[in-house]
N, C-alpha and C positions, 0 to 999 in steps of 0.2 A: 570807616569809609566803605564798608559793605554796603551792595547793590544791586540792584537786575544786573549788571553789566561787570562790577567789580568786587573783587571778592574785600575778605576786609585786612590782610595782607598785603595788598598791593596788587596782585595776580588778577587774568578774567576770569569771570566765568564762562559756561558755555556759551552762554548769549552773548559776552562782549565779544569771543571768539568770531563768532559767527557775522557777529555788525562789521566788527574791524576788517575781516575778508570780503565782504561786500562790499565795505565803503572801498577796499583798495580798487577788485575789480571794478565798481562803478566810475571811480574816479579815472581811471586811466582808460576808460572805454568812451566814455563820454567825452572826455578831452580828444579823443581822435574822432569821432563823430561829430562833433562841433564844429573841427577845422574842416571838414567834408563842405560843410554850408557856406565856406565863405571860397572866394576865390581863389586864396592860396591856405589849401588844408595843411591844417599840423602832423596828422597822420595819414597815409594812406595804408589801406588793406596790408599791403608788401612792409613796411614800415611795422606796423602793429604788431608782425608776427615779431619781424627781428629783436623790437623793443622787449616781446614776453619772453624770446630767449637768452634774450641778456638778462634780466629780472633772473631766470631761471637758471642760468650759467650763475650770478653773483647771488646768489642767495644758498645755492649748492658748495661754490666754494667758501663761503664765510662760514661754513660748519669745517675747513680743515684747518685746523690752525697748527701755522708753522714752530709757534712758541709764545710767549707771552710776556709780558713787560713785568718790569720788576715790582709795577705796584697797584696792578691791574692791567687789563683791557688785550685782547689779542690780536697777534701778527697774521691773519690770516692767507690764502695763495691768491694776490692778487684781486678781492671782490670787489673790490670799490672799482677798477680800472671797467667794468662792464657797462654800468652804469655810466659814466665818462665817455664812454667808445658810444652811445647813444647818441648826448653829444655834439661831438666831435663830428658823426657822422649826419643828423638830423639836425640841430641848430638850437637854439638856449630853450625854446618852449616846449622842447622833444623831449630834451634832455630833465628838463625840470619835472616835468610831471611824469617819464619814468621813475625818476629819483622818488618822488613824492609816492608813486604806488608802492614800489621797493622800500620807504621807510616804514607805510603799514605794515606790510609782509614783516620786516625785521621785528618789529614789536608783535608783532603775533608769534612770531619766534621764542622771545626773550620776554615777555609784557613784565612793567613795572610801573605802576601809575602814584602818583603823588599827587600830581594835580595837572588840570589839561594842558597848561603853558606847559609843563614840565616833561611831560608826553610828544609836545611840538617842537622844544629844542633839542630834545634826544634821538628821536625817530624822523617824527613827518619833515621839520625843516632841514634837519643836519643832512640825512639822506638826501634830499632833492637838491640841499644846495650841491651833491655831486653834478649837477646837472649845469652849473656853471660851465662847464667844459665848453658847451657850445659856443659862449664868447667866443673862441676862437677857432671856430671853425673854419674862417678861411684861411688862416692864418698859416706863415711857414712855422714848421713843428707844432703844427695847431693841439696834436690830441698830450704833447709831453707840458705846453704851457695849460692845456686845459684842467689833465690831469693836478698839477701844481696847485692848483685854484681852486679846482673841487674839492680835495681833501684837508687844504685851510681853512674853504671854508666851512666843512663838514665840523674842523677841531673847534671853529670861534663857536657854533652853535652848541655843540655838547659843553664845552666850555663856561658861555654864559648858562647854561643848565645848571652845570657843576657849582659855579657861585651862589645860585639861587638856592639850590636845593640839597647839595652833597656835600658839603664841605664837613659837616659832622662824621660822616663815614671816612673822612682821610683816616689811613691804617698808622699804626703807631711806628712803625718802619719806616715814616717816610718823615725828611727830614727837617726838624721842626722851622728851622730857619730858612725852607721854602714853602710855609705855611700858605701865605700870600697867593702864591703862586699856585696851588698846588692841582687846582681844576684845568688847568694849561699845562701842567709836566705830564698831567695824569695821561689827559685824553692825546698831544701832541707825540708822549713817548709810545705809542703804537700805531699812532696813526703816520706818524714819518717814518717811523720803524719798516713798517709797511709800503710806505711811498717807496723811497729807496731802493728795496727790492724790486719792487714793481717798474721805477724807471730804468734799472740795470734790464732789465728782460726787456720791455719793450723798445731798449738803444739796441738790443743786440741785434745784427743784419738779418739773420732767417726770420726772427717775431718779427722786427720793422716792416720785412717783404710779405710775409705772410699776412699780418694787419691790415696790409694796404689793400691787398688782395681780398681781402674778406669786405673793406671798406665798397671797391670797386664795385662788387656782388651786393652792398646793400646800398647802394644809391642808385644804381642805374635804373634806369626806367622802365 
């Protein structure tokens, strides 16, 4: 599977490196440049910036992990809620194609390529479906139903991945009479693992108030 772009391992090379970084920054740049031209833009200037430091807050935390699941995949401090809080506070097309830049960023991270579909439900989809959150942005408890939503649907996509493409790598520790299952315990046991923690901190009253507060500061006008 060696290539200008792919090594023959699975890995990039420098020039996939390189493509993958551009295509992120193009994609998210031009997705707010685009909503400029119509009468209700998707990004504005003020919006753009918040969005790359959310990308840059959850891409920072997804390298601390709190611990790791018993048969893969880690608990990391809270990264996926960054991505959400986009969201939450922007609206599903904000949120989406934050997500979507942040899924390239993570496989530039991590790259493992099998095949392109396989590259899209692990990274580019599963990442941006965080971006469901916005559904409910107006909603009461908008960012704890958004968060909910985001990270299932983040699991179905890595999930349908895991059936396509991983099922050979299930570890011999894992047990065989959840064979079936095993792309949905895999990816669901760190990814709720994670939720859970992540929805205890954001229920607690100083996160809540402080949230909001950070919220106020990135919509006002």
């Amino acid at each position: 599977m060696s290539n200008f772009l792919v090594t023959a391992d699975g890995g990039l090379t420098a020039a996939g490196y390189g493509v993958c970084a551009a295509a992120a920054i193009i994609l998210f740049f031009i997705g707010g440049l685009l909503g400029k031209q119509s009468k209700k833009p998707v990004l504005s200037t003020k919006q753009l910036v918040f969005c790359a430091m959310a990308m840059a807050l959850a891409f920072l935390t997804s390298y601390i992990k709190l611990f790791s699941a018993p048969w893969g995949g880690s608990i990391t401090l809270c990264s996926m809620l960054f991505i959400c809080l986009i969201g939450n506070w922007y609206g599903l097309r904000a949120g989406i194609l934050t997500g979507l830049a942040y899924g390239i960023l993570q496989f530039l991270q991590e790259p493992y390529v099998l095949s392109f579909f396989q590259v899209c439900c692990d990274y580019v989809l599963a990442f941006a479906a965080l971006g469901l959150s916005g559904l409910f942005c107006k909603s009461k408890n908008g960012l704890l139903k958004g968060y909910l939503l985001g990270i299932f649907a983040r699991g179905a996509f890595h999930s349908l991945g895991g059936y396509l493409y991983w099922m050979e790598y299930m570890p011999d520790t894992f047990p065989q009479a959840l064979k079936p299952v095993y792309p949905i315990v895999y990816n669901y046991s760190y990814i709720l693992a994670e939720g859970v923690i992540t929805v205890i901190i954001i229920c607690l009253p100083p996160v809540a108030k402080a949230l909001q507060q950070v919220k106020r500061k990135a919509v006002e006008a």
